[in-house]
N, C-alpha and C positions, 0 to 999 in steps of 0.2 A: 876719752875722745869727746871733747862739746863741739856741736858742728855752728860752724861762723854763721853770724847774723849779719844779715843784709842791710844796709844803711837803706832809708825810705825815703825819698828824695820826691815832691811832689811840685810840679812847676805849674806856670800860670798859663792857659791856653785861650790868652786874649781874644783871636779873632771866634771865638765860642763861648769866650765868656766862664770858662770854669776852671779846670787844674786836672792835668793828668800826670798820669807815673811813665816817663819817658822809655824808661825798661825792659817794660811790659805793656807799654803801650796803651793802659788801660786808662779811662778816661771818667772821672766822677762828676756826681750831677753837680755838686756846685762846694766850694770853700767850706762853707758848715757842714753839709751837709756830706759826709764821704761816703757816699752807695755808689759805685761801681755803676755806668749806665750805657758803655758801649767799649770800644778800641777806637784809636788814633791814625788812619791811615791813610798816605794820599791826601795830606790835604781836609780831610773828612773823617766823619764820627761814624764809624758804623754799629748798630746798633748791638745790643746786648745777645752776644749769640752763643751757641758753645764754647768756641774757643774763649771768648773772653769769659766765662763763668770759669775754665780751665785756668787761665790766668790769675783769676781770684783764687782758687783754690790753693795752686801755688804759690802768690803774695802773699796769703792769708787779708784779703780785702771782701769786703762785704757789697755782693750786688744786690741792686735795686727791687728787690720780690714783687714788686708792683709790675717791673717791665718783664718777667717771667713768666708772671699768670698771664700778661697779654700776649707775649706771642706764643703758650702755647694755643690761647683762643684763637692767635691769628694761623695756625700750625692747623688745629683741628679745621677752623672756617676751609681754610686751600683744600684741607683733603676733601672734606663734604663736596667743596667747586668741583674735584677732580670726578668725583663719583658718579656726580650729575652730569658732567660731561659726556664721561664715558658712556653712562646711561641712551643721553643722548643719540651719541653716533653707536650707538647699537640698534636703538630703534627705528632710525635710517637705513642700515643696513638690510634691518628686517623685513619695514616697507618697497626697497627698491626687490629684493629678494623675490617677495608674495608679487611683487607687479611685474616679472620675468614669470614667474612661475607660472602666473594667472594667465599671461598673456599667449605663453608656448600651449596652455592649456584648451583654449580660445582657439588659435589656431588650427593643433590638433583637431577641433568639433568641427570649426568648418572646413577641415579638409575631406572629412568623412560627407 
């Protein structure tokens, strides 16, 4: 049992300027250069994400390691946003919190 080889067909994606694999939809940075550097959809390139590192995997196509190290920088930078966020509206919560609390407090004194 030898299992069948896929013929690699890679076309010119003029309004981008480069060549993708119609298939798979995967999209390389340019003619010479074949690194995998996003998918082909709608019209638009979207950039290097799971799914298209999944797609490499099963071409057998080599993506771009330069666009991986960034967005997992750009992956950690979002969490960090999210942390400080959340941070954020927690310490809002807290302050409106102690200014109820402060205030029934207040109250309570001068009703006595």
């Amino acid at each position: 049992m030898s299992a069948t080889k896929r013929k690699i067909v890679l076309k010119k994606l003029t309004s981008h300027d480069t060549i993708w694999h119609p298939e798979s939809s995967l999209v390389f940075k340019s003619h010479n250069e074949r690194l995998v550097i996003g998918r082909y959809d709608n019209n638009e390139i979207i950039p290097l994400d799971n799914e298209a590192l999944e797609l490499c995997d099963e071409w057998n196509f080599k993506p771009d390691e330069s666009l991986i190290q960034d967005n997992d920088e750009d992956q950690e930078d979002q969490e960090d946003d999210e942390v400080i966020a959340e941070a954020k509206i927690e310490a809002k919560i807290e302050a409106k919190v102690e200014a109820k609390v402060e205030a029934k407090v207040e109250a309570k004194v001068e009703a006595k």
